[in-house]
N, C-alpha and C positions, 0 to 999 in steps of 0.2 A: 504494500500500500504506500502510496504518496501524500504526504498534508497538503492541502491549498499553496498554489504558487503566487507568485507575485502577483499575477493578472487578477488573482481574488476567486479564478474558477479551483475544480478539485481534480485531482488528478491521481488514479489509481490503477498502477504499471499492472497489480498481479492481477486485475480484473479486465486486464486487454480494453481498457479505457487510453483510448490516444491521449497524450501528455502534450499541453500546452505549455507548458513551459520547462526549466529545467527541473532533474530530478533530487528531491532535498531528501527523499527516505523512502526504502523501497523492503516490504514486509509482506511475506508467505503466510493468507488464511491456515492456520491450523488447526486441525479437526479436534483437536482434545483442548485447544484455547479456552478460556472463556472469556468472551467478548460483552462490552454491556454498552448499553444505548441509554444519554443520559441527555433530561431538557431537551429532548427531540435535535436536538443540532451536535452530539458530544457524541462518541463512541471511545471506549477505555480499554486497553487489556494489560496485561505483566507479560513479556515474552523469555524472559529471564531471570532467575534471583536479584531482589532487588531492583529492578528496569522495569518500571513501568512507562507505557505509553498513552497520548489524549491523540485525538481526532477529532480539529472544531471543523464545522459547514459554516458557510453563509447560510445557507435558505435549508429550510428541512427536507426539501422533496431531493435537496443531492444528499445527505445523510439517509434517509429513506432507501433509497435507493443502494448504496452501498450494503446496508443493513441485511436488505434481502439477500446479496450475494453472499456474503459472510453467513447468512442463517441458510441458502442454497447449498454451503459446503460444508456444515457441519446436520443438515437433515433437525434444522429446527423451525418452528412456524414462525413469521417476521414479528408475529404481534407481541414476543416473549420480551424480553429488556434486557434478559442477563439469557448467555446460552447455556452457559453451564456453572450452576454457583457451586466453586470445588470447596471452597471454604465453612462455607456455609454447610455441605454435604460432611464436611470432616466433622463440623462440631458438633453436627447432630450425631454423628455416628458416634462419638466420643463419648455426648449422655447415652443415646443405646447400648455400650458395647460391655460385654456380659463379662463378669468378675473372672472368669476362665478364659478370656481373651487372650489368645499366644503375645508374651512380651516379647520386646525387641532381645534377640539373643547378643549377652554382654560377652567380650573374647575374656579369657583368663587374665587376670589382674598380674602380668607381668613386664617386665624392663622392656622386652623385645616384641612386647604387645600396644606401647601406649603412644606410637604413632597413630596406629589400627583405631585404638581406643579415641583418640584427637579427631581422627577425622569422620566414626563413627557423630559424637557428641555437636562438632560441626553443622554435619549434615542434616541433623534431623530439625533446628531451631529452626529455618522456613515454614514446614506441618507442623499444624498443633497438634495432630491425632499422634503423629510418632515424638512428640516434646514431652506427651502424656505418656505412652509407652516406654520411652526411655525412664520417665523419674519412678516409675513403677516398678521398675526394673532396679533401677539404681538403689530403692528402698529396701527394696524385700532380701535382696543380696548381700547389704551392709556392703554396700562397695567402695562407698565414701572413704572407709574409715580403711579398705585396703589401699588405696590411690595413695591416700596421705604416707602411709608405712612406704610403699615406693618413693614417695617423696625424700623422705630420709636415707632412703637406703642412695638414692640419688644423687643427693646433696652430698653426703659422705663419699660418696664415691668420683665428685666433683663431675659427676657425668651433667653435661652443658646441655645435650641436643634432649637428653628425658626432662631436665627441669625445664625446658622449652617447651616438652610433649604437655607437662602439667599444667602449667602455665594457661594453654590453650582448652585442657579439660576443665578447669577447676572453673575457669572464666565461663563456659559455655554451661556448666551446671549450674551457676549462679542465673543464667538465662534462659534457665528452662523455669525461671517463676514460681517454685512452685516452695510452700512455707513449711511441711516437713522436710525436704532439703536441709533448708536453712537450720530449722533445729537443730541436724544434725553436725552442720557444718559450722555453727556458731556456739555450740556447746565448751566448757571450759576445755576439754579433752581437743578439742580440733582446731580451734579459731585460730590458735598462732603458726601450727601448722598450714590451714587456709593462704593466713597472710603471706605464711613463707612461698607459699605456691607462686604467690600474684604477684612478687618479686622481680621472677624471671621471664619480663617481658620480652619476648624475639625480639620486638623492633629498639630494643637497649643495648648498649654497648655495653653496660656495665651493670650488676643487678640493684636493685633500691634497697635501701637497709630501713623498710618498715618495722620490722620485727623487733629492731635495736630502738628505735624511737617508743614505741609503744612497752618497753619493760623499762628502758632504762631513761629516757629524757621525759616523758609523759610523765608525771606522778599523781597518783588520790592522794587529795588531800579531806582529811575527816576533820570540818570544824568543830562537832561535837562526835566523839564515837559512835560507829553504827552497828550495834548490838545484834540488828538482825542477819543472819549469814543470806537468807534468801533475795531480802532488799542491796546486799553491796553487790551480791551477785549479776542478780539485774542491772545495775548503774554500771560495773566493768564489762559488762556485754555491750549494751547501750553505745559505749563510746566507741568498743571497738569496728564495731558494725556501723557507725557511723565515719568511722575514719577509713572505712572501705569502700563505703559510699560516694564518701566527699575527695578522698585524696586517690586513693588506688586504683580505683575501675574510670577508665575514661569517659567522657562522656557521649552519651550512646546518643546514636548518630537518631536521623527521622527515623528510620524502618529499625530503631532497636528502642526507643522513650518506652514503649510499654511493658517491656522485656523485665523490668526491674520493680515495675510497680507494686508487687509483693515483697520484695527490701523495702520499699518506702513506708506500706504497712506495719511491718516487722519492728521497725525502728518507732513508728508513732504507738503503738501500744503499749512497746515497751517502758515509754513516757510516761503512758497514761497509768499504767500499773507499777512505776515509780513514783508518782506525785500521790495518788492513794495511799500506798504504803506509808509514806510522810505523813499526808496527812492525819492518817487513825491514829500517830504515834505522837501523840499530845505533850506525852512528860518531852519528847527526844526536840519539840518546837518552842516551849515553856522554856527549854534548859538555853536555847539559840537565840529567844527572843531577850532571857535575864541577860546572856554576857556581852551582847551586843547594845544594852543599857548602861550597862555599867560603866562606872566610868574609872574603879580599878583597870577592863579591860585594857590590854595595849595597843596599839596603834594597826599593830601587823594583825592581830587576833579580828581586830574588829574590822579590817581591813578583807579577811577572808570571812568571814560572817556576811559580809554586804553581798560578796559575790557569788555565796553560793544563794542568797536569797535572790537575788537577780536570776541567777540561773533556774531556781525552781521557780518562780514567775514564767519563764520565759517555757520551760518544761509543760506549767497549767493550760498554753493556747490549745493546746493539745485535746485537753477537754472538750467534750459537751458544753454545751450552755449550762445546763441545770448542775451539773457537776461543775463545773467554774464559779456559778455563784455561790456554792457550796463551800469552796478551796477558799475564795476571797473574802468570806464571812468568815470562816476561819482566824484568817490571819488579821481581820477587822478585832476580831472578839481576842484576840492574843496582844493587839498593840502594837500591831504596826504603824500605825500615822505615829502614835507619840514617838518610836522609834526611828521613825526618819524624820524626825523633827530636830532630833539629836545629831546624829549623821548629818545630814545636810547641811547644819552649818560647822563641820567641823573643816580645820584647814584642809585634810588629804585630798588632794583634785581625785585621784582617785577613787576612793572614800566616795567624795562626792556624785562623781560619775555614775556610779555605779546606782545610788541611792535616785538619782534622777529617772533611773530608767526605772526601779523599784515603783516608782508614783507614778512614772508614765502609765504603766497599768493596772496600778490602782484607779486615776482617773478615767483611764479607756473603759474602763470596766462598769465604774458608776461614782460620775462626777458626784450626782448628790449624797452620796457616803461621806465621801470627801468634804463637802460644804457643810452637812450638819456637823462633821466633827469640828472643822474650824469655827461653827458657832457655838457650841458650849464650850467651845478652849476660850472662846473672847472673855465671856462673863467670867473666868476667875484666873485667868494672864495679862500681861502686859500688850499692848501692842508688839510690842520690839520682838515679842519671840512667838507670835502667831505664827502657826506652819504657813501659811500663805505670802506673808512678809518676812519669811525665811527664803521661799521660792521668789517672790523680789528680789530680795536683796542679792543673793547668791546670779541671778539675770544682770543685777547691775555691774553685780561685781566682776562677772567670769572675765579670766583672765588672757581668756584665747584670742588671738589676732583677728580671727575671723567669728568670733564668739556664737559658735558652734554650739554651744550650752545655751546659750543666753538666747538663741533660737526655738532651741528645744520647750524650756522652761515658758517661752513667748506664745508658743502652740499649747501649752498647758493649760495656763492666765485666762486663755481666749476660751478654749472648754469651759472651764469654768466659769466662767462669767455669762458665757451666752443663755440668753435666756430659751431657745429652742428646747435643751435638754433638759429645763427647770419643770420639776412638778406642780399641778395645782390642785388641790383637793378642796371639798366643803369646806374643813377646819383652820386649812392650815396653805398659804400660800407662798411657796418655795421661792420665787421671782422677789418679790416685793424685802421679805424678808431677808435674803441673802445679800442683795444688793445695796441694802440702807447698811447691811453689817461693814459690805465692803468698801463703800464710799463713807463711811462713818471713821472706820479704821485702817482701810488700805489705800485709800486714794494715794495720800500724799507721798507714804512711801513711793509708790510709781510713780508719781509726777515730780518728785525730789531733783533727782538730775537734770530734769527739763527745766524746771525751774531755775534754780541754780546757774545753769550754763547761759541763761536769756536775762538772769539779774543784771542793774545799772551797775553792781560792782565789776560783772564780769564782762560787761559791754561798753567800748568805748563813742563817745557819737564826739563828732569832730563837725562843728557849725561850718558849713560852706557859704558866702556870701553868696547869694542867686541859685543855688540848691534846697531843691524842695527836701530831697533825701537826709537822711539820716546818715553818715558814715557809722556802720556799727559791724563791728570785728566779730564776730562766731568764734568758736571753738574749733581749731584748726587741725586737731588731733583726730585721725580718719577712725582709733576705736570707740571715742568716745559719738562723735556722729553716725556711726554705726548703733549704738545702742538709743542714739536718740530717734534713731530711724524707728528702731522696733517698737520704743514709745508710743513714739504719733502712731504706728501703725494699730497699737492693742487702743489708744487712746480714740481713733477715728472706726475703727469696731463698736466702742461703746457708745459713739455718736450716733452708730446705723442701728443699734439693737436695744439702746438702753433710753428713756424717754428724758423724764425733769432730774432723774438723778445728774444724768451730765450735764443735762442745759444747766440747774444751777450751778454746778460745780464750775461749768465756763463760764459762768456771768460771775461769780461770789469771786474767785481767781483770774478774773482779765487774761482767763488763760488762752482763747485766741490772738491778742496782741504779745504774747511772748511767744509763741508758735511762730507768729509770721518775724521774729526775728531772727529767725533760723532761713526766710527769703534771701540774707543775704549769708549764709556761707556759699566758701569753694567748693564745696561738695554738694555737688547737682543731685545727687539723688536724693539728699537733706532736706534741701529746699523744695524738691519736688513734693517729699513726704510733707512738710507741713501744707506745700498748697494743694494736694489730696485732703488733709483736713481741713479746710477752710471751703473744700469743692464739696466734701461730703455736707457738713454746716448747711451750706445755701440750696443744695440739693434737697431738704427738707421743703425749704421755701414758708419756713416757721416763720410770722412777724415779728417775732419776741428773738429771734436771732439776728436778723433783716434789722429791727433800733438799732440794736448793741455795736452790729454792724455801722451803721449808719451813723450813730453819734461818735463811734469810737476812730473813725475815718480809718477803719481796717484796708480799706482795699488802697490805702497808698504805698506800704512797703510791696504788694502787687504788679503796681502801677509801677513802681521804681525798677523792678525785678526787669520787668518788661522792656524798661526802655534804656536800662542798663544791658540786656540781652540785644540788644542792638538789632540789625540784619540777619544774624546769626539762626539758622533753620534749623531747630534741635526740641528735643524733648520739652525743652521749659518753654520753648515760644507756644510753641502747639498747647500744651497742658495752660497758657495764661489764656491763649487765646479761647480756647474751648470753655473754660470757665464763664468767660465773657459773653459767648454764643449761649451758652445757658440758659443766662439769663434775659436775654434777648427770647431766644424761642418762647421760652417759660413764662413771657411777659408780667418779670417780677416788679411792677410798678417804683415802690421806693426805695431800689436797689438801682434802677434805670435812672430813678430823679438823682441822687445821688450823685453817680456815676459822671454823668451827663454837664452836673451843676460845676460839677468840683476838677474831673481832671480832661473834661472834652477839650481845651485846647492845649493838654499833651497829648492826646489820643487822634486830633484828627488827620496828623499827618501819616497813620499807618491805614496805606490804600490797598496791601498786597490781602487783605481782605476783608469784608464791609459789615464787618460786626459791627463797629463802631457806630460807623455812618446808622448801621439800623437802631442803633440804640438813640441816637439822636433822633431819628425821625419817631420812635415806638414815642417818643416824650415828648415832642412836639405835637402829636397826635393827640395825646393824653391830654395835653394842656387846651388844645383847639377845643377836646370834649368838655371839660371844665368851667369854658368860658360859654360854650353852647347851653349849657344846663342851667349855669348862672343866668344868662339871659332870656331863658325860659320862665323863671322864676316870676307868677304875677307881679304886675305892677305895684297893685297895693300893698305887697310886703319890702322893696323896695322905696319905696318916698313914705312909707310907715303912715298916709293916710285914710286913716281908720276909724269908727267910732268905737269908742269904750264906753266899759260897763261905770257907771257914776260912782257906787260902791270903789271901785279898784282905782279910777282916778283920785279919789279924794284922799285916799289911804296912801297912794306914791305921792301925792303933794304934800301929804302930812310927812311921809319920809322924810321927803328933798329937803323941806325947811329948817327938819329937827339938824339933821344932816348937815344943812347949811351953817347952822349957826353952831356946831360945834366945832366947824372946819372954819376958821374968820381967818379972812387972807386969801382964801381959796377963789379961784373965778366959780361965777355959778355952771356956766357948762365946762365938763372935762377939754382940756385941751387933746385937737385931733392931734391925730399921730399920723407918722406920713407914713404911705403905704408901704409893705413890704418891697423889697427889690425881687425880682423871680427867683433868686440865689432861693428863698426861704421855702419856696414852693411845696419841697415833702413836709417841713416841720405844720406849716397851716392845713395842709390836707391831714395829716395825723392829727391834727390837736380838732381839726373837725369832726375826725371818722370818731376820737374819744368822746366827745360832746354830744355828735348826733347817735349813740348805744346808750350816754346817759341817761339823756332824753326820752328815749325810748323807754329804759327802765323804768323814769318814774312816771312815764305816760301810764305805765299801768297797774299803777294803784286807785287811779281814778279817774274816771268816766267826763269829770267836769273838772278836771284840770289838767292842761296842759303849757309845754313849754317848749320853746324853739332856740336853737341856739345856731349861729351862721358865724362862720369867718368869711371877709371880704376876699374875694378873689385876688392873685396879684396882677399886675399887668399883664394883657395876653402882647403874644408874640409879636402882631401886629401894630403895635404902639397905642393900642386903646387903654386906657386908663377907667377901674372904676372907682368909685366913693373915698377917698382917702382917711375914712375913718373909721374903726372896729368898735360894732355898737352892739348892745346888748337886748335885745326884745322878749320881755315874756308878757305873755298874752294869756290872760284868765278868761275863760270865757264862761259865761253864765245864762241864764236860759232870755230867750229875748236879743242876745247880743252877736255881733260876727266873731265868730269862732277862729281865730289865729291859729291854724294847723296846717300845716301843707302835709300830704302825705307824698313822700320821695319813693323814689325805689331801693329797696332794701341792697343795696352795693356798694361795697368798697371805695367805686367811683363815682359816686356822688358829688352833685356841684355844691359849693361851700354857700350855707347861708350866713345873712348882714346879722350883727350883734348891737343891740342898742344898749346904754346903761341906760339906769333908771332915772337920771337925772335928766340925760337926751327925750328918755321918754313921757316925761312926765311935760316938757314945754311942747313938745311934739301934739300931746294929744290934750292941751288945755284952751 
C-alpha cells in the first residue's frame, strides 16, 4: 500500500491502482493482519513488533474503497471495522483458559541455558496470553529463586556474557507485570540479588554499583525506634523497590508505560500499609511529637524528626480521602500546628524547610482546621507568636535570592485567606469571623515592610522648580522588591475577595498613596505590581474608593510614571494606558472629571492612542448633559417666584430678624459668592448627588413636608454663565399652597438644583 501523495489523490501499488505520483510506502495485504477502519477516512495495522502503521483519505468513498480490497483478501465482509481482533481474541482466551492449560515449557535453569532462557522471556512480552503462561510457569517452578543462585555462581565466576544473559531475564520478568513475581522477587531473601542482576547492563561498559549504595551509602535512620519487625520490614522494601523504579530500570519507552504499572501498585500500597501501621501506633507518634517539642531536644535530633514527619505526610497522599482525613485528624488531635509553630521559627533553614512543607499539607488538606486553630491560639497569645505571623514573618524574612520560600508561604496566606474555601453554617460564620481575626491581628504584620520601605524617613523627595513630580528614591535592593512584589500581590487578592475589611484598612492607612510610591522604582515589575493594585481598586468602580481617589490626587504618581516612561513601548506604557481605557469604557464619571480637570494638559499631547482625547470628550458630554437638565429645570424654581404659605412666611421673617439682630455689623443679605471655576465640577456634583439622597431620606417621613436642595451649575463649556450665587430653598408646602417638589430622575447624573438661604428667601417671597 501507498499513503496519499503530494497531489492529495491515494495511491495503492499492491492493489494495481496506477500511482500518481511518486512512491512514499509500499505494503503487502496480509491474510492473518489485522486491519481496522477508523472515523471512516483512517485505516491502522502493526506489521511488525512494535511498527505500527495509519492510513488517512481525503474523502471516505477512496478509504471505502481500499477497505473492501483489504476485506476481499482476507474473506471478511467490508461492513466489519476490525478484520481480525488478535488481541482482543488472546484476552478473552486468557479468562477462558482452563487451570490445566499446557505452560510455556521452561529449558533447565543452567549456565549454558540462559541465552535460551533471554530470548525465551524476550519473546513472549508482545502476547499477553504467553506473558500469562510464562509467569505461571515461572511461579509454580520457583524458578526465580534458581536464576538468582546462577547469578552468583556467575558473578563468582566473573562470567561477563551470563551476567548479560540475566541482566536481560530478570528485566523482562519485571515486565511481565505480574505482582506475585514481585513478591517473590522483592522479598528480603532476593531483592539485593535482583538488584545485582540489573547491574549488568549490555549497553554499559562498566557495571553500576547499586548494590554498594543501597547497604553501605543509603542508611535508616530511626528517629524514634521501631519496635515492630513487620513495619521496618515494609519501609526497607519500600525504598528499595523504589530505587529500582526510579534509578535502575530505564525508562520505558510508549509501547513498554504499561508494562510496569503493577510496580507502581506494589510501591503505592506498600505506602499505604506503612502510614496505617504508624498510624495505630499512638504511644510510637506521642513519643515523636514530645521530643520534637522539647526544647532539651538538639538541633540535629529535631532536625531529623521534621523530616521524617514531612516524609510521612508526603507517604499519607497515598490514601483514600476518608483515610487521609483520618491520618490528619490524627496528627491534629497529637499537636501538630503547636509543633510547627515551634519549628518554624527556629533558625535551621532546614528545620525550617522542611516544617513548610509539613503545613503545606496540613493546609491542602483543610484550611479551616488551620484557621480555627489560629483563632483560639489569638485569645490567650501574643500577636508576635500567632502561627500565622510566624508564616509572615519567616515570608518576610526568607533568606533566599530568589525567595523561593517566601513564594511558597505567599501561596499558603492566599489559601487561607480566600474566602471560596470559608465555611458558613446557621451558627457560626467562618468568612466574617476569620477575617476581623486576621485584619485585627495580622494585617500589619504583612503590611510592615511595605510600609516601612514607602515611609518619608525612607523616601527622599527632592522639590524640582516647574516639576509636578515628586523625586522619591524606592528601595533599590532587587530582594527586598521582590518580596514587596509578593505583598501587593496577597494584598491586591484581598482587594478582589475580601469587601470593607480592606476598603477600611486602605482608607484608615492611606495605604494606596504608599503603594503608588513604589511607581517610581527601577524595578519595572515593582511598579507594575502596585499599578495592578490600584487597577484592581478602580476595577470595582466603588465610589467610596473613586473620593479617596479623587481627593487624595492618587493618579498623579501614574501620571508621572507615564510621562517619565517617555516613547518607550513596554509593559508599563501598555498597563498605564489600559488603566486609562478602563475607565473611559466603564464610563467612571468622577474619575473622568478628575482626570480630565487636573492632568488633561499633560495628557493631551499622547496621540499614539485616543484614550485621552475620549476621556475629554466622555466629560465634555457629561457636562453638555448637566447644563441641558439645569435648563430644563421650571422657570418658577429658578427666579424662586412663588406664592407661600402665610404661616411659613411669617415664621422665616421672625427668623431673619431674630437673626439679624444678633448678627449687628452683618449686611442683611448674605454676600454672593462668585461662581465656581469648572476646575470644581466633581466636588459640586458630589456635594449634590449627597444632598439630593438627603433629601430624599427625609422626604419620607412625611407626606406634607418636603425639601429641595440645588447646587448652581458651573459654567458650561460654551461660555454661558449661570446665577452667580449658591442659595438655599426649602419649600413647606401645606394644603391650599404650591407645592415646591420637583421630582428628578433617580440618577447619578442628575442636573444640580439652585440653593436659596433663608435670609434670600424670606425678601424673595415678602
Amino acid at each position: 500500500m501507498a499513503p496519499r501523495g503530494l497531489c492529495g489523490q491515494t495511491c495503492f501499488h499492491s492493489v494495481q491502482r496506477v500511482p500518481c505520483c511518486s512512491l512514499l510506502l509500499e505494503s503487502k495485504i496480509n491474510p492473518n493482519t489485522a486491519y481496522q477502519k477508523q472515523q471512516d477516512t483512517l485505516i491502522v495495522w502493526s506489521e511488525a513488533e512494535n511498527y505500527d502503521l495509519a492510513l488517512s483519505f481525503q474523502e471516505k468513498a477512496g478509504c471505502d474503497e481500499i477497505w473492501e480490497k483489504i476485506c476481499q483478501v482476507q474473506g471478511k465482509d467490508p461492513s466489519v471495522e476490525v478484520t481480525q481482533d488478535l488481541i482482543e481474541s488472546e484476552e478473552e482466551h486468557i479468562e477462558e483458559m482452563p487451570e490445566t492449560s499446557p505452560l510455556i515449557d521452561l529449558p533447565s535453569c543452567e549456565l549454558n541455558k540462559l541465552e535460551e532462557i533471554a530470548d525465551l522471556v524476550t519473546s513472549v512480552l508482545s502476547s499477553p496470553i504467553r506473558r500469562e503462561k510464562l509467569a505461571l510457569a515461572l511461579e509454580n517452578e520457583g524458578y526465580i529463586k534458581k536464576l538468582l543462585q546462577l547469578f552468583q555462581v556467575c558473578e563468582n565466576l566473573e562470567n561477563t556474557e551470563g551476567l548479560h544473559h540475566l541482566y536481560e531475564i530478570i528485566r523482562g520478568i519485571l515486565f511481565l507485570n505480574k505482582a506475585t513475581l514481585f513478591e517473590v522477587m522483592f522479598s528480603d531473601e532476593c531483592i539485593m540479588d535482583v538488584v545485582g542482576c540489573l547491574e549488568y547492563d549490555p549497553s554499559l561498559a562498566q557495571p553500576k554499583r547499586h548494590r554498594e549504595f543501597l547497604t553501605k551509602t543509603a542508611k535508616f535512620k530511626e528517629v524514634i525506634p521501631i519496635t515492630d519487625s513487620e513495619l521496618r520490614q515494609k519501609i526497607h522494601q519500600t525504598y528499595r523497590v523504589q530505587y529500582i523504579q526510579d534509578i535502575i530500570l530505564p525508562t520505558p519507552s510508549v509501547f513498554e508505560e504499561n508494562f510496569l504499572s503493577t510496580l507502581t501498585s506494589f510501591i503505592f500500597f506498600n505506602k499505604v500499609e506503612i502510614v496505617s501501621m504508624l498510624q495505630e501506633d499512638e504511644k510510637f507518634l506521642s513519643e515523636v511529637f514530645a521530643q520534637l517539642t522539647d526544647e532539651a531536644t538538639d538541633d540535629d535530633k529535631r532536625c531529623e524528626l521534621v523530616n521524617f514527619f514531612k516524609e510521612f505526610c508526603a507517604f499519607s497522599q497515598t490514601l483514600q480521602p476518608q483515610n487521609r482525613d483520618a491520618f490528619f485528624k490524627t496528627l491534629a488531635k497529637l499537636g501538630i500546628l503547636p509543633a510547627l509553630e515551634i519549628v518554624m521559627g527556629m533558625d535551621d533553614l532546614q528545620v525550617r524547610s522542611a516544617a513548610t512543607d509539613i503545613f503545606s499539607y496540613l493546609v491542602e488538606f483543610s484550611p479551616s482546621m488551620v484557621r480555627e486553630f489560629v483563632m483560639q491560639e489569638a485569645q490567650q497569645s501574643d500577636d508576635d507568636i500567632l502561627l500565622i505571623n510566624v508564616v509572615i514573618e519567616q515570608m518576610i524574612c526568607d533568606t533566599d535570592p530568589e525567595l523561593g520560600g517566601a513564594v511558597q508561604l505567599m501561596g499558603l496566606l492566599r489559601t487561607l485567606i480566600d474566602p471560596e474555601n470559608m465555611l458558613a453554617t446557621a451558627n457560626k460564620t467562618e468568612k466574617s469571623e476569620f477575617l476581623n481575626f486576621f485584619y485585627n491581628h495580622c494585617m500589619h504584620v504583612l503590611t510592615a515592610p511595605l510600609l516601612a520601605n514607602t515611609s518619608e524617613d525612607k523616601c527622599e523627595k527632592d522639590a524640582v522648580v516647574g516639576s509636578t513630580k515628586s523625586n522619591t528614591i524606592c528601595p533599590d535592593n532587587y530582594q527586598t522588591a521582590q518580596l514587596l512584589a509578593l505583598i501587593l500581590e496577597l494584598l491586591t487578592f484581598c482587594v478582589e475577595h475580601h469587601t470593607y475589611h480592606i476598603k477600611n484598612y486602605i482608607m484608615n492607612k492611606d495605604l494606596l498613596r504608599r503603594v503608588l510610591v513604589l511607581m517610581n522604582s527601577k524595578h519595572t515589575f515593582l511598579a507594575l505590581c502596585a499599578l495592578r493594585f490600584m487597577r484592581r481598586i478602580i476595577g470595582l468602580k466603588d465610589e467610596f474608593y473613586n473620593r479617596y481617589i479623587t481627593k487624595g490626587n492618587l493618579f498623579e504618581p501614574v501620571i508621572n510614571a507615564l510621562l517619565d516612561n517617555g516613547t518607550r513601548y513596554n509593559l508599563l506604557n501598555s498597563a498605564v494606558i489600559e488603566l486609562f481605557e478602563f475607565i473611559r469604557v466603564e464610563d467612571i464619571k468622577s474619575l473622568i472629571a478628575h482626570i480630565v480637570e487636573n492632568f488633561y494638559n499633560a495628557l493631551e499631547s499622547i496621540e499614539y492612542v485616543q484614550t485621552f482625547k475620549g476621556l475629554k470628550t466622555k466629560y465634555e458630554q457629561e457636562k453638555d448633559r448637566q447644563n441641558q437638565k439645569l435648563n430644563s429645570v421650571p422657570s418658577i424654581l429658578r427666579s424662586n417666584r412663588f406664592r407661600r404659605d402665610a404661616r411659613a412666611l411669617e415664621e422665616d421673617e421672625e427668623m431673619w430678624f431674630n437673626e439679624d439682630e444678633e448678627e449687628e455689623g452683618e449686611a442683611v443679605v448674605p454676600p454672593v459668592e462668585k461662581s465656581k471655576p469648572e476646575d470644581d465640577f466633581p466636588d459640586s456634583y458630589e456635594k449634590f448627588m449627597e444632598t439630593k439622597k438627603a433629601s430624599a431620606a427625609n422626604g419620607a417621613n412625611g407626606a406634607n413636608s418636603k425639601s429641595v436642595a440645588a447646587q448652581t451649575s458651573p459654567a458650561s463649556s460654551n461660555g454661558s454663565s449661570s446665577k452667580n450665587a449658591t442659595l438655599t430653598t426649602a419649600v413647606t408646602a401645606t394644603k391650599g399652597s404650591l407645592v415646591g417638589l420637583v421630582d428628578y430622575p433617580d440618577d447619578e447624573d442628575d442636573d444640580e438644583e439652585e440653593e436659596t438661604s433663608p435670609r434670600k428667601r424670606s425678601r424673595l417671597g415678602s
